[in-house]
C-alpha positions as CSV (number, residue, x, y, z in Angstrom):
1,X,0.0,0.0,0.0
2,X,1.3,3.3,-0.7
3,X,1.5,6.6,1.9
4,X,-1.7,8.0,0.3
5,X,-4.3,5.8,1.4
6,X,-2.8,6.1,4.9
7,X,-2.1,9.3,4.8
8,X,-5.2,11.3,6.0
9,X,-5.2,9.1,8.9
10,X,-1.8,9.8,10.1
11,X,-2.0,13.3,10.0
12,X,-4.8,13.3,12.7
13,X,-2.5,10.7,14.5
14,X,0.8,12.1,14.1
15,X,-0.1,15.6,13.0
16,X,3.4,17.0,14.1
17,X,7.2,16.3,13.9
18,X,7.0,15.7,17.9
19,X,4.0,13.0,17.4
20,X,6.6,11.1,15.3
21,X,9.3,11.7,18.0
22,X,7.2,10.3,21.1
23,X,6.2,6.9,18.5
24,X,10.2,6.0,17.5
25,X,10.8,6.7,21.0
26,X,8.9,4.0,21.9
27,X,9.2,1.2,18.8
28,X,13.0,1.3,18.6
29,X,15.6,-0.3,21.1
30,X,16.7,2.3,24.1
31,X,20.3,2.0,22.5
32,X,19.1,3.1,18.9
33,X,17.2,5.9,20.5
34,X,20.2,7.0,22.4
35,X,22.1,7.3,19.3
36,X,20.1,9.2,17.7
37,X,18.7,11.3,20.0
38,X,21.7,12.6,22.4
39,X,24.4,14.9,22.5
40,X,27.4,15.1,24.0
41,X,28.8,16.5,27.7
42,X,25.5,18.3,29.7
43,X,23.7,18.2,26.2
44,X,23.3,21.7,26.6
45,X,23.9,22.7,23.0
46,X,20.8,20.1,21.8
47,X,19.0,22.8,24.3
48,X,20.6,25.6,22.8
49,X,19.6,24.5,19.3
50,X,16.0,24.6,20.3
51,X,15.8,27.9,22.7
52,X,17.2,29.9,20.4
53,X,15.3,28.8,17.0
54,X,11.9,29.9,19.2
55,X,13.4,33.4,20.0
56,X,13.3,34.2,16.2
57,X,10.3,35.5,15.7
58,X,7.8,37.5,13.0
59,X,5.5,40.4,12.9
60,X,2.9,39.2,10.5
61,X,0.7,41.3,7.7
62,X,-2.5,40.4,7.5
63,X,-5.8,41.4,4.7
64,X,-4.0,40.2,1.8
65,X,-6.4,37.7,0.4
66,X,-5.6,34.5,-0.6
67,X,-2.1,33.7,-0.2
68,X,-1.1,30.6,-2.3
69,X,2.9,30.6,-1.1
70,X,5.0,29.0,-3.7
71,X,8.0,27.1,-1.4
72,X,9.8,25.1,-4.5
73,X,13.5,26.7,-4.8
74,X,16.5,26.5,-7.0
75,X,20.4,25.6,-5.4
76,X,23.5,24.9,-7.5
77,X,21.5,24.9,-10.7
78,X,18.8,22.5,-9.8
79,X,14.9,23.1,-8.5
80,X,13.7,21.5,-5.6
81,X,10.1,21.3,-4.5
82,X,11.1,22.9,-1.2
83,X,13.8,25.0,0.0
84,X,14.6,21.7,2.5
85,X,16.5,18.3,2.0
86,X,17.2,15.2,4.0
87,X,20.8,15.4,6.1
88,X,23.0,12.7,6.2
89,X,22.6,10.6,9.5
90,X,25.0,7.9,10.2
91,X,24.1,4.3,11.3
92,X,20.8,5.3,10.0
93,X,19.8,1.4,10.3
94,X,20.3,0.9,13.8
95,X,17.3,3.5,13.9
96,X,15.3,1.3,11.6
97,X,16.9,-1.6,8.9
98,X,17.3,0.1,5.1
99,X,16.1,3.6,6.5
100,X,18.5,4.5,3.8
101,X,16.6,3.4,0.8
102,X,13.3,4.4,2.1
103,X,14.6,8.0,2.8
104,X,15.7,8.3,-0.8
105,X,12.2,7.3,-2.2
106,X,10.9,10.1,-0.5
107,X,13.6,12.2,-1.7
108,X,12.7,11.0,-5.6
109,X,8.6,11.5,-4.6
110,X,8.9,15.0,-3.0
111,X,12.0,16.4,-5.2
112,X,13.8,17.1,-2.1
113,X,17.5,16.0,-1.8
114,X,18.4,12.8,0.0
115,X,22.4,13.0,1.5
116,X,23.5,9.5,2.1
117,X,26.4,9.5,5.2
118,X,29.9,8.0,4.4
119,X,29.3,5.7,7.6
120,X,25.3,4.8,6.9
121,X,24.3,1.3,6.9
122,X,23.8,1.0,3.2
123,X,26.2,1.6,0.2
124,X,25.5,4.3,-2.8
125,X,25.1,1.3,-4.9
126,X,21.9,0.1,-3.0
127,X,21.0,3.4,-2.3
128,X,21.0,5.1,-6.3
129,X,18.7,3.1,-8.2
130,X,16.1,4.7,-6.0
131,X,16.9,8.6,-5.3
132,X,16.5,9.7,-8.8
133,X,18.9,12.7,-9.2
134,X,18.4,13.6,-5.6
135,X,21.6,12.4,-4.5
136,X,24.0,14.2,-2.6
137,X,26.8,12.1,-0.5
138,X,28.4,13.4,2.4
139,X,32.2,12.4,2.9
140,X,33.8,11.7,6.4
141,X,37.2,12.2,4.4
142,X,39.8,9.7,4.5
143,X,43.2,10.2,5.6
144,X,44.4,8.5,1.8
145,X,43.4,10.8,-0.6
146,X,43.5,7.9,-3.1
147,X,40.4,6.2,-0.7
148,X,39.1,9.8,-1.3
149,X,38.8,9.2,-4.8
150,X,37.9,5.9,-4.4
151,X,34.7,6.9,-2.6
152,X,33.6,9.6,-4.2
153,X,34.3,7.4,-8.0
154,X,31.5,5.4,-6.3
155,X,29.3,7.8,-5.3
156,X,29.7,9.3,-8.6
157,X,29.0,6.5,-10.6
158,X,26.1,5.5,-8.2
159,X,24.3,9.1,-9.2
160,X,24.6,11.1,-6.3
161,X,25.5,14.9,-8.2
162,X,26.4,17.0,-4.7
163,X,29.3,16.4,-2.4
164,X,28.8,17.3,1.3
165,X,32.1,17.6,3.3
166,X,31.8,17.6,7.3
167,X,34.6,19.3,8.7
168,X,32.8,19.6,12.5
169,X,34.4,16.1,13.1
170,X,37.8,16.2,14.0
171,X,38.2,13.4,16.6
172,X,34.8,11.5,17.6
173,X,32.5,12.8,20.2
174,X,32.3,11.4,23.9
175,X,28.6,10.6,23.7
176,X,28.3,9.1,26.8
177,X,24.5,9.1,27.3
178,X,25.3,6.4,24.2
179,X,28.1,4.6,26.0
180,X,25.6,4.1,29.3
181,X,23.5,2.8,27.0
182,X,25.9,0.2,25.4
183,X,26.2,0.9,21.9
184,X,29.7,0.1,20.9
185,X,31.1,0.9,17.1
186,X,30.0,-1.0,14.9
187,X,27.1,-2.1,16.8
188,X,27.5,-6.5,18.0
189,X,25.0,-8.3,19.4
190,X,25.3,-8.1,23.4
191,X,22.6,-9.6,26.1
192,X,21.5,-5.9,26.7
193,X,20.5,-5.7,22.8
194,X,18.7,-8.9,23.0
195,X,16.4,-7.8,25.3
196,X,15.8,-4.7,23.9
197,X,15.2,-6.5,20.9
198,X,12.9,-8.6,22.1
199,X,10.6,-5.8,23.9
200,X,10.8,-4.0,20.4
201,X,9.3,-7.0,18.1
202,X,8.6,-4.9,15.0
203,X,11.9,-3.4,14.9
204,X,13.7,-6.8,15.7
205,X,11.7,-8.0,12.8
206,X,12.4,-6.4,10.2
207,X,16.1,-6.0,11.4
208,X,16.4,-10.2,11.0
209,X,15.4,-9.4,7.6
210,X,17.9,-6.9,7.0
211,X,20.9,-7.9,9.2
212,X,22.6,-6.8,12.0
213,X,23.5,-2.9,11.1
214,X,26.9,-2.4,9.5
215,X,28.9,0.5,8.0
216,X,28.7,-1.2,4.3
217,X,30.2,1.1,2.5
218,X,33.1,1.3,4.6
219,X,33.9,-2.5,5.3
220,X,34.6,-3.1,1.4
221,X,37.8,-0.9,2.0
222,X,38.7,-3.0,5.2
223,X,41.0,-6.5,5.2
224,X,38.7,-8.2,7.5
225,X,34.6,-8.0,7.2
226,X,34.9,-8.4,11.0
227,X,32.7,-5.7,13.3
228,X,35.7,-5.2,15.3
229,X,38.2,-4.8,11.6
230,X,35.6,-2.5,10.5
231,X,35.4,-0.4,13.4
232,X,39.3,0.0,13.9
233,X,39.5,0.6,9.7
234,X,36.8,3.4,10.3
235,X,38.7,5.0,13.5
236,X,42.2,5.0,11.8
237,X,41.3,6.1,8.4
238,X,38.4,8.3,8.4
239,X,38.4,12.0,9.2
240,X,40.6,13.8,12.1
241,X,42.5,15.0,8.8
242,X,40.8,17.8,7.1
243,X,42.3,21.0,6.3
244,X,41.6,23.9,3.4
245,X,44.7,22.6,1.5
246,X,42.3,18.9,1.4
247,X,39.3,20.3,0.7
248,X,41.1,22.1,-2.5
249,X,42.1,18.8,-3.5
250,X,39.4,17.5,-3.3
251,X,38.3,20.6,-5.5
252,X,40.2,18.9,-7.8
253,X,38.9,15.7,-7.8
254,X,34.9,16.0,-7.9
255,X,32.9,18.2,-10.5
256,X,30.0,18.8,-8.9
257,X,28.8,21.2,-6.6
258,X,31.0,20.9,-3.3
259,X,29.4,22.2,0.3
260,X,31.5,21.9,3.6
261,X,29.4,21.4,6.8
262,X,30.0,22.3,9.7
263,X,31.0,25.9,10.0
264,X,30.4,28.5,12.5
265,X,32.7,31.1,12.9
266,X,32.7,34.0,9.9
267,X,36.1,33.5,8.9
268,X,35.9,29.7,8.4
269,X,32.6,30.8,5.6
270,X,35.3,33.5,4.1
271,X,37.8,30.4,3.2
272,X,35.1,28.5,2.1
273,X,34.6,31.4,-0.1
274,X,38.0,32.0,-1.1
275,X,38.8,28.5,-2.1
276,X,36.2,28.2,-4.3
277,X,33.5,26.0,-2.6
278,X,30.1,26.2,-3.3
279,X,28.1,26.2,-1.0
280,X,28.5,26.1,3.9
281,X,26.4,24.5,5.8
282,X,25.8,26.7,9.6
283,X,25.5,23.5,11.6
284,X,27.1,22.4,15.1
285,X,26.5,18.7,14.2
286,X,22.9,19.0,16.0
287,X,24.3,19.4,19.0
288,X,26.7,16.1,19.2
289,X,30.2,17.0,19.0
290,X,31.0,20.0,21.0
291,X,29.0,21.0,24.2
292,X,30.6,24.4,24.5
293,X,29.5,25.5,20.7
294,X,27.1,28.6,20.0
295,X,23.9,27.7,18.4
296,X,23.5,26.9,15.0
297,X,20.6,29.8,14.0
298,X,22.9,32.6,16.5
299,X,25.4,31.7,14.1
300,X,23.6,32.4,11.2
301,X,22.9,36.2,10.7
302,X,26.6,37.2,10.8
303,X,27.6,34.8,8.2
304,X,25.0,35.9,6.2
305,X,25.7,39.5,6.3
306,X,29.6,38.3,5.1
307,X,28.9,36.2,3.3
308,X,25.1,36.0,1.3
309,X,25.7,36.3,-2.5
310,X,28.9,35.0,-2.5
311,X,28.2,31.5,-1.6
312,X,25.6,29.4,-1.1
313,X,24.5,28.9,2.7
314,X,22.6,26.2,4.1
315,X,21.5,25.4,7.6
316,X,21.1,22.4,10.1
317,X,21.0,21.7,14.1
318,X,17.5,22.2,16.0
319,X,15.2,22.3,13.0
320,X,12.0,20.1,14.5
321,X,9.7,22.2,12.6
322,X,7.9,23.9,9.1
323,X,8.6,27.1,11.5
324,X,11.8,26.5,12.4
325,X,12.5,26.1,8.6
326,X,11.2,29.7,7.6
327,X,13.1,31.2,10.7
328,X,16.8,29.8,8.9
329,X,15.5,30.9,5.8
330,X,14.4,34.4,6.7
331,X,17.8,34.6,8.2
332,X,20.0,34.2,5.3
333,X,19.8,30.5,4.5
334,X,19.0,29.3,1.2
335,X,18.4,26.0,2.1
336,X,18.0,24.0,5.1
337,X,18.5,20.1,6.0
338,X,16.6,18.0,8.4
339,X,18.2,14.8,10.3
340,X,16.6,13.9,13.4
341,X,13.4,15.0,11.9
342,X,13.4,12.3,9.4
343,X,14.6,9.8,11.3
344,X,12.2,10.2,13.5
345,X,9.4,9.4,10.8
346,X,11.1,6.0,9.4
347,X,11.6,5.0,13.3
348,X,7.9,5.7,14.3
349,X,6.2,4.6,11.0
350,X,8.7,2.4,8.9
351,X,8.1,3.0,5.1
352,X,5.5,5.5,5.3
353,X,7.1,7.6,7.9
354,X,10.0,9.9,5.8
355,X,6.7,10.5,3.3
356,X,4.7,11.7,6.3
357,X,7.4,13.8,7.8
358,X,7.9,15.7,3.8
359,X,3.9,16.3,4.4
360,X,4.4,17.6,7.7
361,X,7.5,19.9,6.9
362,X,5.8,21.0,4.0
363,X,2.4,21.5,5.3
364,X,3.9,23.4,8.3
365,X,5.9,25.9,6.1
366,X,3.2,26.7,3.7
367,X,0.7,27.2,6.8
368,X,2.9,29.8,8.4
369,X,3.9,31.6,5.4
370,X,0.0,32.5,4.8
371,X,-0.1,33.3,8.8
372,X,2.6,35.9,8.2
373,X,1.7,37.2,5.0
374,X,4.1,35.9,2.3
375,X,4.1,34.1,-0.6
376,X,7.2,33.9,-1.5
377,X,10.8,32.8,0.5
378,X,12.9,35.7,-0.6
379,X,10.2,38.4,1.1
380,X,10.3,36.3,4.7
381,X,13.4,38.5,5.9
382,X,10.5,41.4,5.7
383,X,8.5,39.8,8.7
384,X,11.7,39.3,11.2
385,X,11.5,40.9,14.2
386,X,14.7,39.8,15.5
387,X,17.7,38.6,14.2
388,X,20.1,38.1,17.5
């Protein structure tokens, strides 16, 4: 059956992004839901994220008739039904088995772009034949730039068209809400995930089906197919390595459009800039890597004052919302990428849930376009009335 003949009921169900949160929380294992849904240190910055997006607010016009607001968009050449996409989320299957694949039929349904993590639990190969040309991949990058080109020939020839660096990695978070909770890297079965498993039937299910999650792409490039070989390839040859000199060889290399994630601080934009990169993304890694960060959206309006025009700037880290959405976009951002968001949807309602998150998302930003008087994205820095 397909999302449409379910979908008018799960919009009175799960009418909201938070619904969908509140369902996964309670159909997927406690360790999968740790993963996904913790930060690092105090987890203050998760908190940050969230407080701050809800200061931005609008002073709406009102008496101007039927407002039909047109959200589809156009970045690095290509038109997307909305101004957001789907972020890269690694281990994506512990969440829920081939969340991968269903993410990037929503991606092909909703012309919204789908980015596939280097360390998801399925390979661009499985991934392509159902994205359309949606595909962007997102490179952890190796220490060997010839396993750079390696991965990137794949994702290349697999159809993703947009490369997403993230540079907000350099060493691996503590994460120790995730520790407590016993997830080790890659995940192995342990008595604690047993018993999870077995108070959690539907996800147990369909993850005999699938397999035990594993970092697929990366374990072709490891001597052993061992957990343990892939998780101590993964440690010693991904990321920690990244500098402006490696992302201009990388420049070199791929000849698509080329976005680094992860950036904060004004300067770091200008390089981006000066290099010739197309596209930042303002994120803080939703709130996992670095306790002691500013949030994403107070990062925002200062990078777009240096930097709108000149590159394009997208946005992640606390987005829960359609609002939240237009608040990144009436700052500067001209696009914006949802994670936990979608997640949430495949955890709570397996093939039909990263469909009825799109609705949501979409549905929300329409609705509070017409409350504040706009039809169009470029006049919703016109309704601000703050901007930190």
């Amino acid at each position: 059956m397909t999302y449409e003949k379910h979908s008018a009921r799960l919009l009175n169900d799960y009418p909201a992004i938070s619904d969908l949160r509140a369902k996964a929380k309670k159909r997927i294992p406690h360790v999968a839901w740790e993963y996904l849904e913790t930060g690092t240190g105090e987890e203050e910055l998760i908190r940050r994220n969230i407080q701050a997006m809800q200061e931005v607010t609008f002073l709406p016009r009102f008496l101007k008739g039927d407002l039909k607001p047109d959200i589809s968009t156009t970045i690095f050449g290509k038109k997307y039904n909305a101004p957001f996409g789907i972020a890269p989320v690694g281990l994506t299957g512990l969440m829920w088995p081939k969340a991968e694949v269903i993410l990037a039929k929503t991606a092909k349904k909703y012309s919204i772009p789908f980015c596939l993590s280097t360390v998801a639990t399925e390979t661009p190969e499985t991934v392509g034949p159902h994205m359309g040309d949606m595909g962007w991949f997102q490179l952890y990058p190796p220490r060997e730039l010839e396993l750079t080109s390696q991965f990137l020939d794949r994702a290349k020839q697999a159809g993703f068209h947009t490369l997403v660096i993230t540079a907000d990695v350099p060493v691996p978070s503590r994460r120790e809400r995730t520790k407590r909770a016993g997830l080790q890297m890659p995940p192995k079965i342990t008595p604690k995930l047993i018993w999870q498993g077995i108070k959690n039937p539907e996800w147990s299910m369909a993850t005999l089906r699938r397999g035990l999650p594993r970092l697929r792409t990366v374990e072709s490039y490891s001597t052993f197919k061992s957990m343990m070989s892939v998780g101590a390839f993964t440690r010693d040859k991904l990321g920690g390595n990244l500098t402006w000199d490696y992302c201009k060889e990388i420049r070199e290399i791929w000849d698509g459009p080329i976005i680094v994630k992860g950036i904060l601080h004004p300067k770091d934009a200008e390089k981006a800039i000066e290099i010739g990169l197309d596209g930042i993304v303002v994120s803080n890694h939703g709130g996992r890597q670095f306790d002691g960060a500013i949030a994403s959206i107070e990062a925002l309006p200062e990078i777009t004052r240096l930097a709108k025009g000149k590159i394009k700037i997208l946005f992640d880290s606390g987005i829960r919302t359609g609002l939240d959405i237009m608040r990144a976009l009436a700052l500067g951002a001209d696009f914006v990428l949802c994670g936990r968001a979608f997640i949430y949807g495949v955890a709570a309602l397996g093939k039909y849930g990263s469909d009825h998150t799109a609705e949501i998302l979409m549905g929300d930003l329409i609705n509070n376009m017409v409350q504040l008087g706009v039809e169009s994205i470029d006049d919703l820095p016109k309704g601000l009335m703050n901007s930190f």
